[in-house]
NUDREN-389801 format. One record per atom (N, C-alpha, C, O, CB): atom name; chain; residue in one letter; x, y negated, z negated. Coordinates in steps of 0.02 Angstrom, whole numbers. Last residue first. Glycine has a CB too. Layout:
N
+----+---+---+--------+--------+--------+
:  a : c : r :      x :      y :      z :
+----+---+---+--------+--------+--------+
: CA : A : A :      X :      Y :      Z :
...
+----+---+---+--------+--------+--------+
END
This chain:
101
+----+---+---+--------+--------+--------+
:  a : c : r :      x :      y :      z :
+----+---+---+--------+--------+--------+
:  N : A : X :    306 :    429 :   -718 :
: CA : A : X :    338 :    494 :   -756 :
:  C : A : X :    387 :    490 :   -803 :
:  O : A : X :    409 :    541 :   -830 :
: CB : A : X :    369 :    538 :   -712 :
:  N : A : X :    169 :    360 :   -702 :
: CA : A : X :    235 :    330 :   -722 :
:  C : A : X :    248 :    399 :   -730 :
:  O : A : X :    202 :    433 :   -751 :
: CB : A : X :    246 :    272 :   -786 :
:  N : A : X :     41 :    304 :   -560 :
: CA : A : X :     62 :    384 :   -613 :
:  C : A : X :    145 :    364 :   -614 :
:  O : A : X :    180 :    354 :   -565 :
: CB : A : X :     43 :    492 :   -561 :
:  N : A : X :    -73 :    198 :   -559 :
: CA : A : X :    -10 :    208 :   -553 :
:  C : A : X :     23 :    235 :   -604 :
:  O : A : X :     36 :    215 :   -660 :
: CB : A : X :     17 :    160 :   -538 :
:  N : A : X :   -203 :    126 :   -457 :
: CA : A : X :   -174 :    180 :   -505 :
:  C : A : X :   -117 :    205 :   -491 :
:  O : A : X :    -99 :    228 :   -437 :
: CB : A : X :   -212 :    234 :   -513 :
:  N : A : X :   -305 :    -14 :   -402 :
: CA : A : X :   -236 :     21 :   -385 :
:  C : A : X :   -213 :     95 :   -455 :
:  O : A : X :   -221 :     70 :   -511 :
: CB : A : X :   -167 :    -60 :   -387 :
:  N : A : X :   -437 :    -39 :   -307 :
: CA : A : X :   -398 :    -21 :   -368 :
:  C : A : X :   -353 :     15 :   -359 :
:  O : A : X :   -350 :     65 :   -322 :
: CB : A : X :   -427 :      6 :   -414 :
:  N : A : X :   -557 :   -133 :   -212 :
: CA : A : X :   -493 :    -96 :   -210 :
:  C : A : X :   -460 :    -90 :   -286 :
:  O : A : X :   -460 :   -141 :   -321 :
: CB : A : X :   -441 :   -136 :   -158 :
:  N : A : X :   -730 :   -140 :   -109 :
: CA : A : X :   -694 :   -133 :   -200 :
:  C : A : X :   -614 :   -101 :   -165 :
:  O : A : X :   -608 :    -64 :   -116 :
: CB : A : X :   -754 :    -48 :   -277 :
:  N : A : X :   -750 :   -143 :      5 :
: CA : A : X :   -805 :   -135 :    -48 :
:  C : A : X :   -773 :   -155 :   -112 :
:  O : A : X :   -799 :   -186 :   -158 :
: CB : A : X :   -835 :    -58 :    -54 :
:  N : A : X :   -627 :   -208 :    118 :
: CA : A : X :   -661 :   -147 :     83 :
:  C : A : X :   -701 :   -176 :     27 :
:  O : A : X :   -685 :   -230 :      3 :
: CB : A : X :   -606 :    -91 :     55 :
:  N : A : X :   -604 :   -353 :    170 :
: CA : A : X :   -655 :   -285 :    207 :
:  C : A : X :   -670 :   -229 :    156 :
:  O : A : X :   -727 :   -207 :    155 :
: CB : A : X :   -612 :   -240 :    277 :
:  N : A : X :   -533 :   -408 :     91 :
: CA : A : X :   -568 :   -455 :    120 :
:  C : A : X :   -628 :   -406 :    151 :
:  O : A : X :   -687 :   -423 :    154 :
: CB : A : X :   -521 :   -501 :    173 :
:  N : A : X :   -373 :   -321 :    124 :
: CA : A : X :   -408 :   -354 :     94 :
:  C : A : X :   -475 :   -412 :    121 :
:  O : A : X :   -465 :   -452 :    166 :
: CB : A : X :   -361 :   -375 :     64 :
:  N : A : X :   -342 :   -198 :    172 :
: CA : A : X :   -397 :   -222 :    162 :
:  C : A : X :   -423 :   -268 :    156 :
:  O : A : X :   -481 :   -278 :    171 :
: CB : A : X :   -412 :   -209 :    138 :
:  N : A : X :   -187 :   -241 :    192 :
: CA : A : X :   -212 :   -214 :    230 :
:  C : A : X :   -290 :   -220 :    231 :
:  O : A : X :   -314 :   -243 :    283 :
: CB : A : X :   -186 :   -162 :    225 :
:  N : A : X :   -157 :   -282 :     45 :
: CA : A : X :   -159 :   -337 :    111 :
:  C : A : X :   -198 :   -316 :    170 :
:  O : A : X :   -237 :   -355 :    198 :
: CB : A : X :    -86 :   -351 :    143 :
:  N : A : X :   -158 :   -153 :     15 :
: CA : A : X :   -215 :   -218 :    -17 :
:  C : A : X :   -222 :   -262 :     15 :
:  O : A : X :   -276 :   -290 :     25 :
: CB : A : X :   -202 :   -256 :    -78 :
:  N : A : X :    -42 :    -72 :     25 :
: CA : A : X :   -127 :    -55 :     58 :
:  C : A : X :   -175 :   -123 :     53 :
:  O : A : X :   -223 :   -135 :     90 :
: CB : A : X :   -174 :     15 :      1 :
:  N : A : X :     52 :   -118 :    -17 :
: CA : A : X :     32 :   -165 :     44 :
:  C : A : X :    -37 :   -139 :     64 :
:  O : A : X :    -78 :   -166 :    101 :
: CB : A : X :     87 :   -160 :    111 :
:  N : A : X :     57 :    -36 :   -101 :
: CA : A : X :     33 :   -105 :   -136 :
:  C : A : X :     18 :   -131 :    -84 :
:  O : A : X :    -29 :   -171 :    -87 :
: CB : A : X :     79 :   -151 :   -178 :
:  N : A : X :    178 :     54 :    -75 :
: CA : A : X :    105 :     69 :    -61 :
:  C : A : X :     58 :     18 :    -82 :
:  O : A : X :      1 :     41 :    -76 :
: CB : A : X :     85 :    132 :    -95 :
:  N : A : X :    285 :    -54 :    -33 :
: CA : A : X :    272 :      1 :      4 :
:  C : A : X :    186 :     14 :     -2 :
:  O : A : X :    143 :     -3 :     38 :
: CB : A : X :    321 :     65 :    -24 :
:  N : A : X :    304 :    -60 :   -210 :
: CA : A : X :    276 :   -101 :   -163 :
:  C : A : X :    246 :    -89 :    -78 :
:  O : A : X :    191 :   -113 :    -63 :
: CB : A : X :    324 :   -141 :   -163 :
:  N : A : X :    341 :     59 :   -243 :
: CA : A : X :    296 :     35 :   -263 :
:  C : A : X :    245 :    -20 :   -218 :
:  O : A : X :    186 :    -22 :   -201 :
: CB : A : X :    323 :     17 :   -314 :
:  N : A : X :    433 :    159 :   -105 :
: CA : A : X :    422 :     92 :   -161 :
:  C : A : X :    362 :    101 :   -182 :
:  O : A : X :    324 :    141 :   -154 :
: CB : A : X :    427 :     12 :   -133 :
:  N : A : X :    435 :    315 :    -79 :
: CA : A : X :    434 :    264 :    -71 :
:  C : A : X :    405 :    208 :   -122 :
:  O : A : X :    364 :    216 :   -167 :
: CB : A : X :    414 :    269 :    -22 :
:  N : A : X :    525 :    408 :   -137 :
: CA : A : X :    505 :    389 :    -63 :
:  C : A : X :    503 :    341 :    -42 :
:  O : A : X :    540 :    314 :     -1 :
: CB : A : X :    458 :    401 :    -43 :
:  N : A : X :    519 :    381 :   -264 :
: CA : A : X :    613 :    418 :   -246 :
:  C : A : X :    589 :    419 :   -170 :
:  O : A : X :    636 :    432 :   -132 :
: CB : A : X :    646 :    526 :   -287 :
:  N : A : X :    419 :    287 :   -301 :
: CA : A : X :    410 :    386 :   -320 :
:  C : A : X :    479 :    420 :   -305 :
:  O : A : X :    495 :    474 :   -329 :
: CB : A : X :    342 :    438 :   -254 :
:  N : A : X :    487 :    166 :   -377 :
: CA : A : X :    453 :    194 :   -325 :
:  C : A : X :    466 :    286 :   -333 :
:  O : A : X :    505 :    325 :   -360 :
: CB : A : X :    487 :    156 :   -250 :
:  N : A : X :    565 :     66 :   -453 :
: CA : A : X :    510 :     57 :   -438 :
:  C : A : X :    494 :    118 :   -372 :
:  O : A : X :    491 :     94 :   -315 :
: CB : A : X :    504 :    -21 :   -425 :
:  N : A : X :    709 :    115 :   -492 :
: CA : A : X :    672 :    104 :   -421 :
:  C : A : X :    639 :     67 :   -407 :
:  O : A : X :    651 :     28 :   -361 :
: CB : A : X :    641 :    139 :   -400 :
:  N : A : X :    707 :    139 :   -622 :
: CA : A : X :    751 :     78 :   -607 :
:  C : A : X :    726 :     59 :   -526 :
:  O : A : X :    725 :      2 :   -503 :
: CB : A : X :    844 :     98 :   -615 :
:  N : A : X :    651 :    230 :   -648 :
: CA : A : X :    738 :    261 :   -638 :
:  C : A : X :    741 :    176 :   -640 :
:  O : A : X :    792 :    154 :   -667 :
: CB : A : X :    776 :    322 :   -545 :
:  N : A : X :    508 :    266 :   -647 :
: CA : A : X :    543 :    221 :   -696 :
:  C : A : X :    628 :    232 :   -724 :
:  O : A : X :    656 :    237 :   -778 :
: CB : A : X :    496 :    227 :   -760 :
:  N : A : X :    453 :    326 :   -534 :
: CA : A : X :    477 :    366 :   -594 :
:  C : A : X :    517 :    345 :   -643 :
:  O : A : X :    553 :    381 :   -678 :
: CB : A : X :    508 :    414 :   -578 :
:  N : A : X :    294 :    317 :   -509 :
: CA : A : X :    335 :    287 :   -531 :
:  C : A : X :    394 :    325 :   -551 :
:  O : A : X :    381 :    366 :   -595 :
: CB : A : X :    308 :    254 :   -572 :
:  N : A : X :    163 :    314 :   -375 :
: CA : A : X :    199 :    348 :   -422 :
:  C : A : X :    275 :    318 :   -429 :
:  O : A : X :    310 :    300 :   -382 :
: CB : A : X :    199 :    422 :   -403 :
:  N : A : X :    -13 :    273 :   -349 :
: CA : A : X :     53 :    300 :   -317 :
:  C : A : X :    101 :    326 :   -368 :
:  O : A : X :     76 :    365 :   -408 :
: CB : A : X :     90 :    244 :   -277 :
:  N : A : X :   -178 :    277 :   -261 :
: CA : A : X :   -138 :    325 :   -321 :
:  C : A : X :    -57 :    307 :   -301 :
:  O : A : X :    -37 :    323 :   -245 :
: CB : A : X :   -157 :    428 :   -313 :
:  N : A : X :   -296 :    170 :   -242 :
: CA : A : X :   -228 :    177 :   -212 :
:  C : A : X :   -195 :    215 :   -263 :
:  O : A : X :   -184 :    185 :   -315 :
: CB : A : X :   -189 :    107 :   -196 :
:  N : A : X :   -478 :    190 :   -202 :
: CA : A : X :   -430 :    193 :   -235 :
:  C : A : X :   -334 :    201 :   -229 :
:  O : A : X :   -317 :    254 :   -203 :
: CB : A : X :   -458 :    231 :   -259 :
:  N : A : X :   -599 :     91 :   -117 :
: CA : A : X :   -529 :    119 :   -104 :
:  C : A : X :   -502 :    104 :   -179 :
:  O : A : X :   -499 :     51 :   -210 :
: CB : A : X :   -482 :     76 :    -34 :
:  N : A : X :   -755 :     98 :    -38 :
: CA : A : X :   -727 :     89 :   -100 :
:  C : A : X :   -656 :    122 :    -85 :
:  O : A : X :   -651 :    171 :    -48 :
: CB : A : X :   -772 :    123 :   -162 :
:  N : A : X :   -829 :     27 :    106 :
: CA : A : X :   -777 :     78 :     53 :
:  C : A : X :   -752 :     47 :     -2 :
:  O : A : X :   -732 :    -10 :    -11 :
: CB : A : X :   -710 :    107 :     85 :
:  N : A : X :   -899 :    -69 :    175 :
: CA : A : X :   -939 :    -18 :    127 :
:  C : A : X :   -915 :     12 :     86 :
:  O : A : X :   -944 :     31 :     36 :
: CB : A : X :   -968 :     28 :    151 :
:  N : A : X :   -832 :   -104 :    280 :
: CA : A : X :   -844 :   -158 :    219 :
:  C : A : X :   -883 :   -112 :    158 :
:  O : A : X :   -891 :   -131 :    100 :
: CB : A : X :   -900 :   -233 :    249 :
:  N : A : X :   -708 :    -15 :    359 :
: CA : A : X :   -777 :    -38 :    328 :
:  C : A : X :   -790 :    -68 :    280 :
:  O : A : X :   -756 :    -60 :    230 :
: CB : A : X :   -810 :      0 :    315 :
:  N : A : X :   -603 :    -82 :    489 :
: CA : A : X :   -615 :    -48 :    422 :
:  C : A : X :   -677 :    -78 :    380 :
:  O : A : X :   -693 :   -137 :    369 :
: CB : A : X :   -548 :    -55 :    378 :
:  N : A : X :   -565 :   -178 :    600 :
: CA : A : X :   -639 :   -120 :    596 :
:  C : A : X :   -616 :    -89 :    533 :
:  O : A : X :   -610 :    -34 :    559 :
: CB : A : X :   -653 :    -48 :    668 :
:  N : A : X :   -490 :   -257 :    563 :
: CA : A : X :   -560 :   -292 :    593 :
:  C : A : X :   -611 :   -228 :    610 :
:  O : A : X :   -670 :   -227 :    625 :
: CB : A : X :   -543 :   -342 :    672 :
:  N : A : X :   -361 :   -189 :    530 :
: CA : A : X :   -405 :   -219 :    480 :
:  C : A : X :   -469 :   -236 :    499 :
:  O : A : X :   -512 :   -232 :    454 :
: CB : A : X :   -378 :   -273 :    456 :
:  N : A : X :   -296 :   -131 :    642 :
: CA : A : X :   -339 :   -113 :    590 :
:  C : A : X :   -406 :   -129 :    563 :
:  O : A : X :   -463 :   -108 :    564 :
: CB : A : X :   -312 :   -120 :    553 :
:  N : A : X :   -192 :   -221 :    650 :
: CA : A : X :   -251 :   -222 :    698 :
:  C : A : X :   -289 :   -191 :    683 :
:  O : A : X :   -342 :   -209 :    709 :
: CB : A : X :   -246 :   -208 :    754 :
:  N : A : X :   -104 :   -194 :    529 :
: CA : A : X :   -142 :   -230 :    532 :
:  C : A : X :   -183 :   -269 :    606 :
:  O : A : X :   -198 :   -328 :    612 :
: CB : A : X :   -112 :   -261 :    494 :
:  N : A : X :    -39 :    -85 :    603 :
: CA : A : X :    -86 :    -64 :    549 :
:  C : A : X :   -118 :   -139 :    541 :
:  O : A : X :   -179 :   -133 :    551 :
: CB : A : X :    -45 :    -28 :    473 :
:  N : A : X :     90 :   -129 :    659 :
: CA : A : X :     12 :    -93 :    702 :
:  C : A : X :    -50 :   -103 :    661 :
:  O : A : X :   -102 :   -126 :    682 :
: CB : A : X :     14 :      0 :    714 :
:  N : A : X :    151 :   -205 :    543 :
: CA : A : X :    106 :   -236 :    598 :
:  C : A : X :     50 :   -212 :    645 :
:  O : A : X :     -2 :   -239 :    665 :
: CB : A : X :    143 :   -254 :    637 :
:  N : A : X :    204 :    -72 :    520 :
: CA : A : X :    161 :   -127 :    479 :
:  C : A : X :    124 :   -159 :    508 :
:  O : A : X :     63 :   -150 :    506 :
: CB : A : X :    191 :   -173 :    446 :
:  N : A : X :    284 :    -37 :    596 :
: CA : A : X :    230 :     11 :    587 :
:  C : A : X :    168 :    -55 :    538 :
:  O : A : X :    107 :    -64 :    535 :
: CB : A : X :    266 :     98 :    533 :
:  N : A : X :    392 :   -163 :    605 :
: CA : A : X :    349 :   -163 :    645 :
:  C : A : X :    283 :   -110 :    625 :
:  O : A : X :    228 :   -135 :    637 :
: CB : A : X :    384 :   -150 :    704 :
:  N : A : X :    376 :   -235 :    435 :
: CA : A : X :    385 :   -198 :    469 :
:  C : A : X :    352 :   -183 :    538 :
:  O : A : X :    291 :   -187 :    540 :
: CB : A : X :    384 :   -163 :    434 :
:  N : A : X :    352 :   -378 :    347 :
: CA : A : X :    306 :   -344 :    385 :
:  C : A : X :    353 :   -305 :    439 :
:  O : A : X :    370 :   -338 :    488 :
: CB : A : X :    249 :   -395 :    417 :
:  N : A : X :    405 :   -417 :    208 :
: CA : A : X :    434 :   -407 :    262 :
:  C : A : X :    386 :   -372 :    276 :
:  O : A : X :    364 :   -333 :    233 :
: CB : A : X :    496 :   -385 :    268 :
:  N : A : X :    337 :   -476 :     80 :
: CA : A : X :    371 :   -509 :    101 :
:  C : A : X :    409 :   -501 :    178 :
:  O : A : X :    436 :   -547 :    207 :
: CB : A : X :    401 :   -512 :     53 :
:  N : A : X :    142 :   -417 :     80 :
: CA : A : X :    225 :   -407 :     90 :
:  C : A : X :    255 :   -457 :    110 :
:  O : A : X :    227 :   -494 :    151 :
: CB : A : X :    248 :   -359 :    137 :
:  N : A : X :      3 :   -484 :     24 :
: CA : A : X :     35 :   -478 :     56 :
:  C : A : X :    129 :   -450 :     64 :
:  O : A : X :    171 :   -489 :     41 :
: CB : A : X :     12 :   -522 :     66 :
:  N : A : X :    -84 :   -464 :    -96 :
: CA : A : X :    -36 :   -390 :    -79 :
:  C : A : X :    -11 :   -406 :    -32 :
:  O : A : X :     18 :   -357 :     -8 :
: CB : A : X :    -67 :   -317 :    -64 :
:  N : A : X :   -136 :   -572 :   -155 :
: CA : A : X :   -155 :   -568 :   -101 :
:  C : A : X :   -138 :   -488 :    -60 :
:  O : A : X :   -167 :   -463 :    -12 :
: CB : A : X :   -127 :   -629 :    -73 :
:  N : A : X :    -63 :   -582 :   -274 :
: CA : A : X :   -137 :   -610 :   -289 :
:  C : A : X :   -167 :   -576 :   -223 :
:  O : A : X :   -222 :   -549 :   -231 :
: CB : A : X :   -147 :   -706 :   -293 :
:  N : A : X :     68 :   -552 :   -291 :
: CA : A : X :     21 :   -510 :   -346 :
:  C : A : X :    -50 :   -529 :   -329 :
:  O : A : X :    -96 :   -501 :   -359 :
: CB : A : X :     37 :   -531 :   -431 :
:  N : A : X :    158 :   -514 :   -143 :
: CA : A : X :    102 :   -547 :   -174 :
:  C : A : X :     64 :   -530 :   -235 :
:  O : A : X :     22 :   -486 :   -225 :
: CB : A : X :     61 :   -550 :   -133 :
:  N : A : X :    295 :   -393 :   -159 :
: CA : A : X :    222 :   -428 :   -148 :
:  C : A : X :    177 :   -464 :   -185 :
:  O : A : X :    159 :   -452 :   -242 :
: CB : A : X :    185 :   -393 :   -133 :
:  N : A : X :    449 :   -367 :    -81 :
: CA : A : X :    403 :   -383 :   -115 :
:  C : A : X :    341 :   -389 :   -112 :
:  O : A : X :    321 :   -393 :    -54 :
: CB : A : X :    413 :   -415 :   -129 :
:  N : A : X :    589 :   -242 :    -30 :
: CA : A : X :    491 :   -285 :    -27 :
:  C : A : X :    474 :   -286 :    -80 :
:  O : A : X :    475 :   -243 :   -124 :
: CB : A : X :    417 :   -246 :     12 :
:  N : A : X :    689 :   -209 :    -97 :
: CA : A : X :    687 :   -243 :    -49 :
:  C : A : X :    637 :   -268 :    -46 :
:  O : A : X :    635 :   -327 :    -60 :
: CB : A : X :    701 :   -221 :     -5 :
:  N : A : X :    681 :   -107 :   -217 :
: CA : A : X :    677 :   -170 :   -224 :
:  C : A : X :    681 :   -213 :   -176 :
:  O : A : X :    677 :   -270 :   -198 :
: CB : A : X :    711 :   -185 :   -259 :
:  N : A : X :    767 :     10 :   -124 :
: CA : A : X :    728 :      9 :   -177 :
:  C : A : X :    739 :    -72 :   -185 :
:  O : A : X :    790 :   -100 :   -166 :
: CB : A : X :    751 :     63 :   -239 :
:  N : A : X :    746 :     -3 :     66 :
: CA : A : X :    771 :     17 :    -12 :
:  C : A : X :    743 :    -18 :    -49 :
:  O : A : X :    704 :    -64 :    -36 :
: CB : A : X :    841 :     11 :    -32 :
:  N : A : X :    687 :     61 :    208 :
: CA : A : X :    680 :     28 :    172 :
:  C : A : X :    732 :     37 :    112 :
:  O : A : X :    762 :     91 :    113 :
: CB : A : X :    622 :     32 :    164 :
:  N : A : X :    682 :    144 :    316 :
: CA : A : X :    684 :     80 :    327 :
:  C : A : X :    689 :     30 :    277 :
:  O : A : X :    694 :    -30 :    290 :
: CB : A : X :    638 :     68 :    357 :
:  N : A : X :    740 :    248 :    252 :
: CA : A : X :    737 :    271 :    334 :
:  C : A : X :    728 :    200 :    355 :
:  O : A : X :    757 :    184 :    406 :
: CB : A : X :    668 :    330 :    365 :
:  N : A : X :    763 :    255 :     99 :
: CA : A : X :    819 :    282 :    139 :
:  C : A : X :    820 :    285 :    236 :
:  O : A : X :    863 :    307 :    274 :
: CB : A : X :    823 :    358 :    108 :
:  N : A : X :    582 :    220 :     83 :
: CA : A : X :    657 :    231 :     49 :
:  C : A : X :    698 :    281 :     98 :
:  O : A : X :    676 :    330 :    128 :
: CB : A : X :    652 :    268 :    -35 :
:  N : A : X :    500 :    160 :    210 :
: CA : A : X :    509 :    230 :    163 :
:  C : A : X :    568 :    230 :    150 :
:  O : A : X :    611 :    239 :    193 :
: CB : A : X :    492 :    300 :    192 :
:  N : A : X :    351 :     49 :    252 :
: CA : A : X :    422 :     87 :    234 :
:  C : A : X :    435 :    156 :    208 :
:  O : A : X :    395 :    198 :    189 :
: CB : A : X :    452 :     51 :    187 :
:  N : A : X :    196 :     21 :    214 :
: CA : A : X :    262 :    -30 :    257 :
:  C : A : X :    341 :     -4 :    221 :
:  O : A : X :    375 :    -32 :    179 :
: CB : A : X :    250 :   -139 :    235 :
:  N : A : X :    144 :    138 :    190 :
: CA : A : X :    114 :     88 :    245 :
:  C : A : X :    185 :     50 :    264 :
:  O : A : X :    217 :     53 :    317 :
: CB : A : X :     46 :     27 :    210 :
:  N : A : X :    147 :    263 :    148 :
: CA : A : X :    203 :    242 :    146 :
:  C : A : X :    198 :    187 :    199 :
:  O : A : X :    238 :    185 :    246 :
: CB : A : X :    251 :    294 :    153 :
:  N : A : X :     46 :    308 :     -8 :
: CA : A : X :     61 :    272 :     62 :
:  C : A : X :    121 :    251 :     69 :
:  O : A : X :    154 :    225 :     24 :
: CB : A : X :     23 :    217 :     77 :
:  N : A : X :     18 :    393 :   -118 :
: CA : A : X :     85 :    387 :   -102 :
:  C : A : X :     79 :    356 :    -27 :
:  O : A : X :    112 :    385 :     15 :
: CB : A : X :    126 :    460 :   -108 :
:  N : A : X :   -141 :    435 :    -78 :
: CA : A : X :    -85 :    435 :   -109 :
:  C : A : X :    -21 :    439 :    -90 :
:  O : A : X :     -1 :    482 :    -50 :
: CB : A : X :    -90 :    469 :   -139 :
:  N : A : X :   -327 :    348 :    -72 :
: CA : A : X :   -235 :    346 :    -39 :
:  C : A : X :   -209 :    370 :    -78 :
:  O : A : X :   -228 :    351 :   -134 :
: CB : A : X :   -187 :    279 :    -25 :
:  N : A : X :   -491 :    397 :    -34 :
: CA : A : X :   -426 :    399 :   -120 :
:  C : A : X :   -371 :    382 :    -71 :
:  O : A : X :   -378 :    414 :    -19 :
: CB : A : X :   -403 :    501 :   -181 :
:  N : A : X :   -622 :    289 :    -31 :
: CA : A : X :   -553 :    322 :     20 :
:  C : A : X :   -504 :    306 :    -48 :
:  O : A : X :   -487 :    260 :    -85 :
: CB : A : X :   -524 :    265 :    118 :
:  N : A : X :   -790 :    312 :      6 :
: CA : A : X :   -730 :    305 :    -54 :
:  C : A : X :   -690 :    337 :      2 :
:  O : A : X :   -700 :    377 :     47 :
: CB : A : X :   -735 :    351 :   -144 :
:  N : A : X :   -872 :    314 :    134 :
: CA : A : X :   -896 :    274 :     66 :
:  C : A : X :   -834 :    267 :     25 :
:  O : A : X :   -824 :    209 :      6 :
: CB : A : X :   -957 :    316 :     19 :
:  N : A : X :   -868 :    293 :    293 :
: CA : A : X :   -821 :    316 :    228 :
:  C : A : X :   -848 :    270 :    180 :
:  O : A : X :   -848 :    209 :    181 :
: CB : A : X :   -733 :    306 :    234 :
:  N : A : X :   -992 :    306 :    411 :
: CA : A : X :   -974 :    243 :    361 :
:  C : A : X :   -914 :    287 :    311 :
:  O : A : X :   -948 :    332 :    288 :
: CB : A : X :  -1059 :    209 :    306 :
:  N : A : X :  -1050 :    309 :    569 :
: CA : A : X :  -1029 :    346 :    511 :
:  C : A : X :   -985 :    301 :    468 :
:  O : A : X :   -944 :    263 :    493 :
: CB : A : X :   -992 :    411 :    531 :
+----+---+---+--------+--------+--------+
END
């Protein structure tokens, strides 16, 4: 059984404001989405990667609220950006969308 499209919203792959993370701490790669800090939950997730399907299409929804954060008041921007590292190289297609309030 194959997932053709996988919508993400608001992933909180590598962190979450106020429990492991703060605002502007991680960075990422603009070319690769790798993160500058791989969290341990982070690390599970990339054993992952060698079975996620090459067939999906992945959209990443996250959210801004342009306080100065970068991030929905959960979690970073960057936080959900790591989805890309996570795929990258395996999914079909990846695009990122990003709701500013």
């Amino acid at each position: 059984m194959f997932i053709d499209h996988l919508v993400a919203m608001a992933g909180h792959y590598d962190g979450i404001i106020g429990m492991n993370d703060k605002p502007q701490q991680l960075k990422i790669d603009k070319k690769t989405g790798k993160p500058s800090i791989m969290r341990p939950e982070y690390r599970n997730l990339l054993s992952l990667r060698k079975i996620f399907s090459k067939n999906t299409k992945v959209l990443n929804i996250y959210g801004n609220l342009e306080d100065g954060t970068n991030s929905d008041g959960d979690v970073s921007n960057a936080s959900d950006q790591s989805l890309k590292y996570l795929i990258n190289g395996r999914a079909k297609s990846y695009r990122q969308l990003i709701d500013s309030r």
